[in-house]
C-alpha positions in Angstrom: 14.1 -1.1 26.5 13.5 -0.3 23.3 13.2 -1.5 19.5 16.2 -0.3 16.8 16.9 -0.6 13.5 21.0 -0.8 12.3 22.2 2.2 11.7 25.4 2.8 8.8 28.0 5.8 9.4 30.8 6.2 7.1 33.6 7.1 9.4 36.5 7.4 6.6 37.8 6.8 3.8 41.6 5.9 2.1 42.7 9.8 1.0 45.0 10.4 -1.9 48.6 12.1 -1.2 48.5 14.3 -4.1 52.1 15.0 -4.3 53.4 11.9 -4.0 51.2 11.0 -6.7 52.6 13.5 -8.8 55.9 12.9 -7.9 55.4 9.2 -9.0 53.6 10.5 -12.8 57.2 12.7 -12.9 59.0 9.4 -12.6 57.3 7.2 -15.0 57.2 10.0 -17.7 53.5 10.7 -17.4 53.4 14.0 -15.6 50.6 15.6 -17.5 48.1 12.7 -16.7 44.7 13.4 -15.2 41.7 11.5 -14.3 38.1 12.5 -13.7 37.4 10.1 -10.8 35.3 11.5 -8.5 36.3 10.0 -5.8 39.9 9.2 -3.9 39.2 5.0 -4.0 37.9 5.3 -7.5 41.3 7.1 -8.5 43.7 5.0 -6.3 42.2 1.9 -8.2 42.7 3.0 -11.4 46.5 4.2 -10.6 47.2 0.9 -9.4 45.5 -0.6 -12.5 47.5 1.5 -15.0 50.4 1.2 -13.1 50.4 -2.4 -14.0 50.3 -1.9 -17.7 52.3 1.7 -17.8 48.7 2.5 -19.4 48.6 6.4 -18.3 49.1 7.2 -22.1 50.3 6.2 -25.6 54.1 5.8 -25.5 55.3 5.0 -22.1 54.8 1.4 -22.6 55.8 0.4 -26.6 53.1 -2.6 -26.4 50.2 -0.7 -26.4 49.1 1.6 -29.3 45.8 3.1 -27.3 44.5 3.5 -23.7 40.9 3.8 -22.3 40.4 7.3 -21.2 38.5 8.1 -18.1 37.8 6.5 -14.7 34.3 4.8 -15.6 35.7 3.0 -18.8 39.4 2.0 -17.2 37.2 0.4 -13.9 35.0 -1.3 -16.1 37.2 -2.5 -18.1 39.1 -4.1 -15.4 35.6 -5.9 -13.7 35.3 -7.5 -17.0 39.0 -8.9 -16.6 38.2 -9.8 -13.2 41.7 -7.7 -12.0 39.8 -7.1 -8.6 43.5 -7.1 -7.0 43.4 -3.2 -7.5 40.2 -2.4 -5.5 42.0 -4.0 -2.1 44.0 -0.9 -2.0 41.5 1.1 -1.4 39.6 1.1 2.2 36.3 2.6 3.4 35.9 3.0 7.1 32.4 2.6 8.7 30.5 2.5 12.5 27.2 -0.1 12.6 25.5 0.8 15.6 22.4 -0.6 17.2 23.1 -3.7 15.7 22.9 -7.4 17.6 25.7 -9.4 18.4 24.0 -11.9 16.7 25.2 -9.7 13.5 28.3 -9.0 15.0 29.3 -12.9 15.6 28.5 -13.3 11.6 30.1 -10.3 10.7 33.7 -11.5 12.5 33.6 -14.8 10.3 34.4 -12.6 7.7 38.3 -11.5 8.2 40.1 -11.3 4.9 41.0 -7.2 4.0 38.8 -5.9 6.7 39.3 -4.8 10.2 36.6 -4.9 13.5 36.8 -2.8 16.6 34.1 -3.5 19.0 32.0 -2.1 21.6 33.4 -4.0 25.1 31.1 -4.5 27.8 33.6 -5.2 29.6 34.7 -1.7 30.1 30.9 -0.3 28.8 28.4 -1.0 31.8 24.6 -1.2 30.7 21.7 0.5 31.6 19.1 0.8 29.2 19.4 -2.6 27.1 18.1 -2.4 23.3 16.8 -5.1 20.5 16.5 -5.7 17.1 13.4 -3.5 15.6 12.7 -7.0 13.7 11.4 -7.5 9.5 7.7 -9.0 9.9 7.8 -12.8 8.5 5.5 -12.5 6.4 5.4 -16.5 4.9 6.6 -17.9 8.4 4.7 -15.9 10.9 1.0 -14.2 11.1 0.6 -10.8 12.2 -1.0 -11.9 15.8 2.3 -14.2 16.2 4.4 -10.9 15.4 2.9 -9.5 17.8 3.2 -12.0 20.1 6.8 -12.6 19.5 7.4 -8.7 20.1 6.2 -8.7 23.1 7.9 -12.1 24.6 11.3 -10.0 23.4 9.8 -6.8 25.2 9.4 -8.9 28.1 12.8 -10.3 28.3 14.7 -7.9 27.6 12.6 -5.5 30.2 13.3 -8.4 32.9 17.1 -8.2 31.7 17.5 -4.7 32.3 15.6 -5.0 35.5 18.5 -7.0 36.8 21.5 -4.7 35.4 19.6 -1.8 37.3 19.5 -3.9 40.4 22.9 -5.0 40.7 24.6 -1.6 40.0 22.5 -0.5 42.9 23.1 -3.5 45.1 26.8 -3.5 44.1 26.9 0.9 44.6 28.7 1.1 41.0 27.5 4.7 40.6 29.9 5.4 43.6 32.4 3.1 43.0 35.8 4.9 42.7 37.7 1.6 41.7 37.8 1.2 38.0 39.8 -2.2 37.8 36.1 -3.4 40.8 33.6 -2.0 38.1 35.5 -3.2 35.0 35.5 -6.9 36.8 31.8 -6.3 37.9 30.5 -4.9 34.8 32.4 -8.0 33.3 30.5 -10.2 35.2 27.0 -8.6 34.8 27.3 -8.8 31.1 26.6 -12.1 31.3 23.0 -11.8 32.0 23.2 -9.6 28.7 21.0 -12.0 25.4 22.8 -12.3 22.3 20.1 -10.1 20.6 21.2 -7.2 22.7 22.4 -4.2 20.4 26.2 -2.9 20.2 28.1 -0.9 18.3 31.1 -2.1 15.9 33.8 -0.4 14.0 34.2 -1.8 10.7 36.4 -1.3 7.7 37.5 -3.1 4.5 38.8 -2.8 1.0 36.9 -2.7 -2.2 37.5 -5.8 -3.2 36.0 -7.8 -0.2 32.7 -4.8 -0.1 32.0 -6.2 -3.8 31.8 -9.7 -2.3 30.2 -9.2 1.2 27.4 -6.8 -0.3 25.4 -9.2 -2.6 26.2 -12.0 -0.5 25.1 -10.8 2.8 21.6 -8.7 1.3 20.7 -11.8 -0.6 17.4 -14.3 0.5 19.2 -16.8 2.5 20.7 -14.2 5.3 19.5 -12.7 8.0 17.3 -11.0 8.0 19.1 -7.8 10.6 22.3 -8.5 8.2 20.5 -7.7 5.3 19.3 -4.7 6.1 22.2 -3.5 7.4 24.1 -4.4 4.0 21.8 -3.2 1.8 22.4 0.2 3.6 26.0 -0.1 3.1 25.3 -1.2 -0.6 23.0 2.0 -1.0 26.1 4.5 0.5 28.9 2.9 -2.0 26.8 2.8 -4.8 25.7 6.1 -4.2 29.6 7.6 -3.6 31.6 5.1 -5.8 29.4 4.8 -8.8 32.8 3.4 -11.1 33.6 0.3 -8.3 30.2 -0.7 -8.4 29.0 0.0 -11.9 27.0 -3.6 -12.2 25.6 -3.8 -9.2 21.7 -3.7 -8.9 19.1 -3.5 -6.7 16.1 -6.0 -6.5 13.3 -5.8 -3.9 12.0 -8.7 -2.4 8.5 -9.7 -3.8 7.1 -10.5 -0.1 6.4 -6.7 0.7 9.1 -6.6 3.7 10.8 -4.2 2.1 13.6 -6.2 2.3 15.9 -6.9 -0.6 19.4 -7.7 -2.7 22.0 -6.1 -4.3 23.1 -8.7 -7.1 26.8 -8.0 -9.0 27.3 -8.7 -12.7 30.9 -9.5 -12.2 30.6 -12.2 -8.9 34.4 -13.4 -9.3 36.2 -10.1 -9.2 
């Protein structure tokens, strides 16, 4: 067996069509506008945004007698409003793998604007089975019950994969030529699997729910696997979509776990 840590992969990302948004400036009257987004969800945001208001320039809409020029003041602007419709257009697409399915049940309580595509082990037999590489406790636990508690997991989990090894022997699944016998086999030895075991999910969502889930899942009162796993995905769009997340901050925990939260100016967005 072994110890892991979640692992982030950004898989994909919504992609402007460049034409069509051209041939949609032509329409409105606004064919020479431009934008210095640097990034595809940063300008579909702020099309949708001044698409509302006809604010691409002075003149197409009579109300307004000045515009905000440039990606980082428009997206800004609109946090401050709390218009956080517009970032829901926009999707990011990422893989977690080596997380628990003790993450994964928390993470599919969440629904609204994202999408989950999980690992089956149904279908995906196991061998080698893997755990959480867990965050030392430091006010709950000393270092000789870390220790301790490491090695009852080791233990387990060694046990555990003992018995997956033994019945794809006893049951001859490496020879097995029957898919529809090892799909209902595997199905069945999966139940010996521990909800700590780590898996792999698919996982995508909009801007406007990442804004949310990011401060909410890194902060003190989750878990601790979650955390770190959001403050990872924090990291990568703060890092790529600098105008989305212009008020979001990092703070380290003061414990020394090297655990800590992303906090958000602009909660209700």
């Amino acid at each position: 067996m072994q110890f892991c840590k979640p692992k982030v992969f950004r898989m994909g990302q919504t992609k402007i069509d460049f034409a069509g948004l051209q041939e949609y400036l032509d329409h409105i009257g606004a064919s020479d506008w431009h934008s210095d987004a640097k990034s595809d969800a940063e300008l579909l945001s702020e099309i949708y945004s001044r698409g509302c208001y006809k604010s691409f320039g002075v003149g197409l809409n009579p109300n307004l007698k000045q515009v905000r020029e440039g990606n980082a003041a428009h997206l800004l602007n609109v946090l401050n409003q709390k218009h956080g419709s517009v970032f829901e257009h926009a999707v990011v697409n990422f893989m977690f793998c080596d997380v628990s399915r003790v993450l994964t049940h928390e993470l599919i309580t969440h629904r609204v604007g994202m999408a989950k595509s999980q690992e089956s082990l149904r279908y995906v037999r196991l061998t080698e089975l893997k755990s959480h590489d867990f965050v030392p406790l430091k006010d709950e636990l000393t270092d000789e019950e870390e220790t301790w508690f490491h090695s009852q997991v080791q233990e387990v989990f060694e046990y555990l994969e003992e018995k997956q090894n033994l019945m794809t022997v006893k049951f001859k699944l490496n020879d097995e030529q029957s898919f529809a016998k090892k799909k209902k086999l595997t199905s069945r030895m999966r139940r010996l699997a521990p909800i700590g075991l780590l898996t792999n999910i698919g996982w995508s969502s909009n801007f406007r729910t990442l804004r949310h889930l990011i401060p909410l899942r890194t902060h003190k009162s989750a878990e601790e696997e979650i955390r770190m796993l959001f403050a990872d995905v924090g990291s990568m769009c703060k890092r790529e979509y600098p105008n989305i997340f212009p008020d979001m901050v990092w703070y380290s925990d003061e414990d020394g776990s090297g655990l800590g939260e992303w906090r958000v100016a602009n909660v209700k967005v």
